[in-house]
Structures are given as C-alpha cells and as structure tokens.
GUKOL-717952 format. One line per field, with one value per residue (C-alpha): residue number from 1; residue in three letters; z, y, x. Coordinates in nm, 3 decimals, m for minus. Layout:
<sites>
seba <- [NUM	...]
semi <- [ALA	...]
c3 <- [Z	...]
c2 <- [Y	...]
c1 <- [X	...]
</sites>
This chain:
<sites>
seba <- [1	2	3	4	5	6	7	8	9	10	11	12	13	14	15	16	17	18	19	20	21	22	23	24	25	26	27	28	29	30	31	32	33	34	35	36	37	38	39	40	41	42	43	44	45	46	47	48	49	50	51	52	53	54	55	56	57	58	59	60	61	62	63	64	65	66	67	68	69	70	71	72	73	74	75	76	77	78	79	80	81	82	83	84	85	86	87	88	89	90	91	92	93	94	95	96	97	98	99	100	101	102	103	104	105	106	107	108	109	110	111	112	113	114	115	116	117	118	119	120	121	122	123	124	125	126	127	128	129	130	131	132	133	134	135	136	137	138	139	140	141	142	143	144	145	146	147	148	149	150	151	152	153	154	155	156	157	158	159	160	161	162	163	164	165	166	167	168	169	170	171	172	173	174	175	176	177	178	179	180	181	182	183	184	185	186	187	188	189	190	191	192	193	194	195	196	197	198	199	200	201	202	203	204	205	206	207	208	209	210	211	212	213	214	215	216	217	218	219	220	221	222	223	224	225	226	227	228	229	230	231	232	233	234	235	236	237	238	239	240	241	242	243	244	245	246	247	248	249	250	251	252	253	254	255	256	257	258	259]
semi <- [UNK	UNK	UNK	UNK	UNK	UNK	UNK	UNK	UNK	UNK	UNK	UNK	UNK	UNK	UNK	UNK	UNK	UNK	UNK	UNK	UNK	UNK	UNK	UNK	UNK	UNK	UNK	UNK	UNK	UNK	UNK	UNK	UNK	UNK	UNK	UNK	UNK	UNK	UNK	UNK	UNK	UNK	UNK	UNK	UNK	UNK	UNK	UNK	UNK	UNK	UNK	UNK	UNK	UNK	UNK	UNK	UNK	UNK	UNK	UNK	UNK	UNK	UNK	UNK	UNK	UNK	UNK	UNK	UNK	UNK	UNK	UNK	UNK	UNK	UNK	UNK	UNK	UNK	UNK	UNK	UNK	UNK	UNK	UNK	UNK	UNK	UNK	UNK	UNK	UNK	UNK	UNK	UNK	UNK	UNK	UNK	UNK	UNK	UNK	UNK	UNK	UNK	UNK	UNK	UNK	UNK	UNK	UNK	UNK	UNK	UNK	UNK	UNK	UNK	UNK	UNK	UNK	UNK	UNK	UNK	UNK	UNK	UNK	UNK	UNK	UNK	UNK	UNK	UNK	UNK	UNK	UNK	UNK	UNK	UNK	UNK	UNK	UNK	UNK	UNK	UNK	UNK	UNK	UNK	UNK	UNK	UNK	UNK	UNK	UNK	UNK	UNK	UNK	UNK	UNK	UNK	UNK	UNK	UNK	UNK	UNK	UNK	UNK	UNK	UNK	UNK	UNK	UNK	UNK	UNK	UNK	UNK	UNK	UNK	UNK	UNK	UNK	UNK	UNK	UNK	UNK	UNK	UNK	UNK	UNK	UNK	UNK	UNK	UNK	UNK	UNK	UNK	UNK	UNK	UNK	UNK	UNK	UNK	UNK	UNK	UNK	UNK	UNK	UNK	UNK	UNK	UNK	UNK	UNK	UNK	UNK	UNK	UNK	UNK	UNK	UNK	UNK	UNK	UNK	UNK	UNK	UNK	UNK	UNK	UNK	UNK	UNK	UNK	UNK	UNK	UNK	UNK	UNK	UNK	UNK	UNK	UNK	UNK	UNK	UNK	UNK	UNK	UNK	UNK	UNK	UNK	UNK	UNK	UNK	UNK	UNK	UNK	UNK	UNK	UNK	UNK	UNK	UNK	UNK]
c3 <- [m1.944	m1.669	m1.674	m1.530	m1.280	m1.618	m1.857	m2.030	m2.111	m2.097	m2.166	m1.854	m1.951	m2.097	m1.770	m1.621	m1.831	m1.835	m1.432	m1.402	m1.447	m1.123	m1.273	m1.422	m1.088	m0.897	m1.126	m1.372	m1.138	m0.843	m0.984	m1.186	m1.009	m0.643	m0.403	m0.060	0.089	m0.127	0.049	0.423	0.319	0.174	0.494	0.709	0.470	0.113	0.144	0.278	m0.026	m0.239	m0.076	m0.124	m0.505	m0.494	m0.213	m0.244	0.076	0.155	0.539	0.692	0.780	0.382	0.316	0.531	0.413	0.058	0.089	0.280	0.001	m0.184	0.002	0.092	m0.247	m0.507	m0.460	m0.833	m0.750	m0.559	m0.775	m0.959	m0.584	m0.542	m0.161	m0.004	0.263	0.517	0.636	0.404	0.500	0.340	0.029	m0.192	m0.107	m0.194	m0.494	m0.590	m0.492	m0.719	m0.986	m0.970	m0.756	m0.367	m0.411	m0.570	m0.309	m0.031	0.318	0.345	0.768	0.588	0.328	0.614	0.846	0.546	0.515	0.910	0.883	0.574	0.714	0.986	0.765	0.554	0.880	0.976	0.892	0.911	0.695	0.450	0.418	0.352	0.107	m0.049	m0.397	m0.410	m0.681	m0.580	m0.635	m0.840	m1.033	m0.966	m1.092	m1.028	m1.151	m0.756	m0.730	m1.109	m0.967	m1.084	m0.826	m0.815	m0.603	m0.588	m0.370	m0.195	m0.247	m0.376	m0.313	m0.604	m0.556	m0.571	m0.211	0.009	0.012	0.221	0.286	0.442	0.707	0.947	1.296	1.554	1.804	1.922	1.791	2.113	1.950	1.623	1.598	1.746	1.443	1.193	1.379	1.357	0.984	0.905	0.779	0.747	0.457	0.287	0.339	0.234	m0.108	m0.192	m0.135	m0.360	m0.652	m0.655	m0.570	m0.281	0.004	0.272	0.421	0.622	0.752	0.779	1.079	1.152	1.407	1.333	1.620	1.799	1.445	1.566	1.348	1.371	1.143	1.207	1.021	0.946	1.164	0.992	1.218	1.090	0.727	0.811	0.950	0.645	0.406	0.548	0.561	0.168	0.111	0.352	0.092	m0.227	m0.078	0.044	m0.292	m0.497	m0.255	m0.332	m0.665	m0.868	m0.883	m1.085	m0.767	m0.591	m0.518	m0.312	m0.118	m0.005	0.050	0.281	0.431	0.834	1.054	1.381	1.747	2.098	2.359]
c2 <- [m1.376	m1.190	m1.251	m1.052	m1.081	m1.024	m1.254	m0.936	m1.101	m0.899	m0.925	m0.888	m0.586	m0.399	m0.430	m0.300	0.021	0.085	0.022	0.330	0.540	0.595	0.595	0.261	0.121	0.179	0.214	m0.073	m0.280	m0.209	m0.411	m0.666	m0.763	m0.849	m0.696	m0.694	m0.443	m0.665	m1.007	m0.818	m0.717	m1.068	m1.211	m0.971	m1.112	m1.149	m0.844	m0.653	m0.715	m0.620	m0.332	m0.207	m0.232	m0.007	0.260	0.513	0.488	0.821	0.821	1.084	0.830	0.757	1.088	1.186	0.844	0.989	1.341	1.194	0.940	1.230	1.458	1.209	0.989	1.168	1.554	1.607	1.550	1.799	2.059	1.909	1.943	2.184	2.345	2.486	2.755	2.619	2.292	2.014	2.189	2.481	2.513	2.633	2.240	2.098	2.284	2.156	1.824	1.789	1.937	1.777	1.463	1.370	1.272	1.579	1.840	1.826	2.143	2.378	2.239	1.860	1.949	2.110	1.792	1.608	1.860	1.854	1.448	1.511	1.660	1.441	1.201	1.380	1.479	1.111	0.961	0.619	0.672	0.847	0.584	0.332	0.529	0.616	0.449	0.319	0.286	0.438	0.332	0.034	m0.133	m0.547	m0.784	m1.131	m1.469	m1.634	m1.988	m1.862	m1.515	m1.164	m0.938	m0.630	m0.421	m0.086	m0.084	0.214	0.151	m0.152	m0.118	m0.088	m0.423	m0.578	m0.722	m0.565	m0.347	m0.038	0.057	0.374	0.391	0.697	0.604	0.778	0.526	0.551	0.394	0.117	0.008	m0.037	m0.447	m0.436	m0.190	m0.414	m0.737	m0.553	m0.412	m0.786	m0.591	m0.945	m1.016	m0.723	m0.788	m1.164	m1.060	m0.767	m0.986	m1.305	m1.049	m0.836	m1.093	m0.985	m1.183	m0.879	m0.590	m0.332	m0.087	0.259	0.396	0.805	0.877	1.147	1.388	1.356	1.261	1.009	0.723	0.420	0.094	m0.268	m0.568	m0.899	m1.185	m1.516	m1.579	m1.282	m1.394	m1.722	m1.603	m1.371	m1.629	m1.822	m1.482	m1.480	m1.811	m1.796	m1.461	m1.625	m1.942	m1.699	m1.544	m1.837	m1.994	m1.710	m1.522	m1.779	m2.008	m2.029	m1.965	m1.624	m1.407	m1.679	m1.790	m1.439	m1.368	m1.673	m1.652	m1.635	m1.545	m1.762	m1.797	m1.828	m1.570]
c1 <- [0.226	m0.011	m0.369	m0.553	m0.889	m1.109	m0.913	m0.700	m0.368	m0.052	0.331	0.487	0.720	0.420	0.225	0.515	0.554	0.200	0.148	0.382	0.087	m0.087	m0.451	m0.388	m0.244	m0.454	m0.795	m0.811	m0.549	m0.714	m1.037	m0.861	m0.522	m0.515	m0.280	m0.134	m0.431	m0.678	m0.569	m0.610	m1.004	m1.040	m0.901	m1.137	m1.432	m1.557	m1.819	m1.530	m1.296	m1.608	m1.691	m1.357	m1.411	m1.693	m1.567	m1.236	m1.050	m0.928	m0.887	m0.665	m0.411	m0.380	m0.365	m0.093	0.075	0.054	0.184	0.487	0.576	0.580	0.751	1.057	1.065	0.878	0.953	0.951	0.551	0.480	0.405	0.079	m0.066	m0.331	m0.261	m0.566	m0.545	m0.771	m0.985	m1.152	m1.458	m1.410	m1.575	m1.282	m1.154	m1.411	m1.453	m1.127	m1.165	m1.447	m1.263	m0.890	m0.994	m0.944	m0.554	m0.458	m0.596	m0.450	m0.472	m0.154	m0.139	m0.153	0.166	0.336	0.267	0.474	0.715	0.817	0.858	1.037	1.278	1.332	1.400	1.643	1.829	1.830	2.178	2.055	1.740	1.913	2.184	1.920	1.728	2.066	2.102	1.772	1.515	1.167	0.835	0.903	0.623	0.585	0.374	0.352	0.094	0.070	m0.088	m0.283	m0.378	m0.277	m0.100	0.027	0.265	0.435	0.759	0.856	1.256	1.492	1.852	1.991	2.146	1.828	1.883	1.644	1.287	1.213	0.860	0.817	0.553	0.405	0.303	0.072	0.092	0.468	0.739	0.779	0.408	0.498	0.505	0.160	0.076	0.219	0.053	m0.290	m0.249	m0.098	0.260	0.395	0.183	0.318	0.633	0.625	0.425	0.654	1.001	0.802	0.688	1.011	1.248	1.393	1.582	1.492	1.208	1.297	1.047	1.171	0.878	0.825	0.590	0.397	0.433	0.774	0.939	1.126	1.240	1.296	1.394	1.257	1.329	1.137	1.194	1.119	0.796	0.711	0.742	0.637	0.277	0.276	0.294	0.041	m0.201	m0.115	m0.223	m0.557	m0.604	m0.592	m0.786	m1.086	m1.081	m1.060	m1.349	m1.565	m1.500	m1.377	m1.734	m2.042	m2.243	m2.041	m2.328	m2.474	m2.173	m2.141	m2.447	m2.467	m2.121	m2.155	m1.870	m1.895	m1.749	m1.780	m1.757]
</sites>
C-alpha cells in the first residue's frame, strides 16, 4: 500500500498504471509524493522545497533535457509538439504557450539542438548498446522510512540489473563528476536503484556542443554519500512538514556559519 503526502491510499500496481500519465506524475505527485529533485530543495532548505511546490521550473537547461528524452527514448512523442519558427519572445510562442502549456511548445533551433545530440547518440556504438533492450521511462514508487516517493527511470535493462539516466552537459565532459557532485547525482542514483531494485547506475553524459559522449558509473562513495543525502532529505522533511507547528519552524529556520 502507498500513502501518499495527503493521506490518499493506493494499491501499488494502480499507482503504477496511473503514474504513466505525465500530468499525474508530475501534477498531483509532484505535491503529494516526494522525489529525488524534492529531497535536493529540501536539503538546500525547507522554504526552498516549498517554493518549488508553488513555482514551474522551466529553465532552458530542463527544456533542452526534455526535448532530448524525447528525441532519443520517446520519438513516438514528438509529434504532439507544437514547433515555433522563431524565439520564446515572439508572440506566436507565447500565444501557444498559453494555449497548449510551457512543455509542449518548444523553438524549431531548440528541436534541432535535440535532434543534432540525437543523433550522436544513435551513431554512438556504445550508447546504443546500452540503450539496446531496455525499457524506457519506467514508473517507480516506493514507501521510504513511512514516506511516499516517486521516480521515473530513463532505462532498465531488461534484465532488471542496471539503470541508465540520460544526462546533457554544457560544462565538458572532463567536468562531469563535479556536475553530478554539485546537482547531488548520487542521491539520484541511490533512490532510483532502492525504488526500482536495481544493483547498478550508469550515466549516459552528451555535452551539448561538441556531442561527445561519454558513460560514468557509480562508485560506492558515491552511493554511500548519496544515501546519506537521502536520509538528511527525509529527516529535514519530516523535521519540518510532518508537525503540528510547520509554519513556525520555517518561518524561524536560520541557516548559520562562519566565514
């Protein structure tokens, strides 16, 4: 049995059916399940993991990170897209942001961005061996020390014995672990291989302008400090959201050091 953030109880296999629909996911999930993005705000602060409740995070880097998921796992996708000659200032995009929503719009130089790493991707004969008989974007849910989570992998062998998460880099390739240090990657990793199952993570990197690729495993300090992230998550959450007195903790929550 899942329950959820507001006390909705599910069967675990009808979670799972109904978490294949996107606006579910990563609507009425997004407030009332926690996830691997949730636990890095709640680790950055309590305000921060509220705020991101409120707000629709739909920086460029997402965007591109979208359109290439797309354009590498879920072609069959594409074509509920609505391309728009031009920038996201023009008016005709915003016109049809407002009418088909911010992740279905998307610039005809952004879709051609994915397109190019696509490619390099596809022309890859190591990436495509490990995207080769895959599963993509597979549903998880999990109950973690008696809190809801929820995850979306990118690919499972379909062995079941190892995770790919596809990732787009603008920082080089040789700067990668410092990426995944920074965005806390190891987190991710150790959630998706404890809600899925799975006894290995591999990241499958492009960077965005040469198109190079490459492939980096986990290292079991990197694990190990991502389990402990997890738990500092759920421990911040459960400090602050899960009491009679919330508002007030926030509100009174100080962050302090020594320079």
């Amino acid at each position: 049995m899942i329950t959820l953030l507001n006390g909705e109880e599910w069967q675990e296999a009808d979670i799972l059916k109904k978490m294949e629909d996107d606006s579910f996911y990563y609507g009425h999930l997004g407030k009332n399940a926690l996830s691997s993005s949730s636990l890095k705000k709640l680790l950055q602060s309590p305000k921060a993991y509220q705020a991101s409740l409120r707000a629709s995070d739909n920086s460029q880097a997402l965007r591109d990170g979208r359109l290439v998921h797309l354009a590498i796992l879920e072609k069959e996708k594409l074509s509920d897209l609505i391309i728009i000659n031009g920038t996201k200032a023009k008016k005709e995009f915003k016109d049809a942001t407002a009418e088909y929503g911010e992740h279905l719009v998307y610039t005809e130089s952004e879709m051609t961005n994915a397109y190019w790493i696509a490619d390099a991707v596809e022309a890859n004969s190591d990436a495509t061996f490990l995207l080769n008989d895959c599963d993509y974007e597979i549903p998880g849910v999990d109950m973690i020390d008696g809190i809801a989570f929820r995850a979306k992998a990118d690919a499972i062998t379909k062995g079941r014995d190892t995770i790919i998460d596809l990732k787009t880099t603008s920082g080089g390739l040789e700067d990668f672990k410092w990426s995944a240090k920074k965005y806390n990657y190891g987190l991710q990793s150790a959630l998706y291989m404890s809600i899925f199952n799975v006894p290995n993570f591999i990241f499958l990197v492009v960077d965005k302008f040469t198109k190079d690729i490459g492939i980096f495993e986990c290292s079991g300090e990197f694990l190990e400090k991502g389990h402990d992230d997890i738990q500092r998550g759920i421990d911040a959450y459960k400090k602050f959201f899960m009491v009679d007195n919330s508002e007030e903790l926030i509100n009174n929550n100080v962050y302090r050091g020594i320079l």
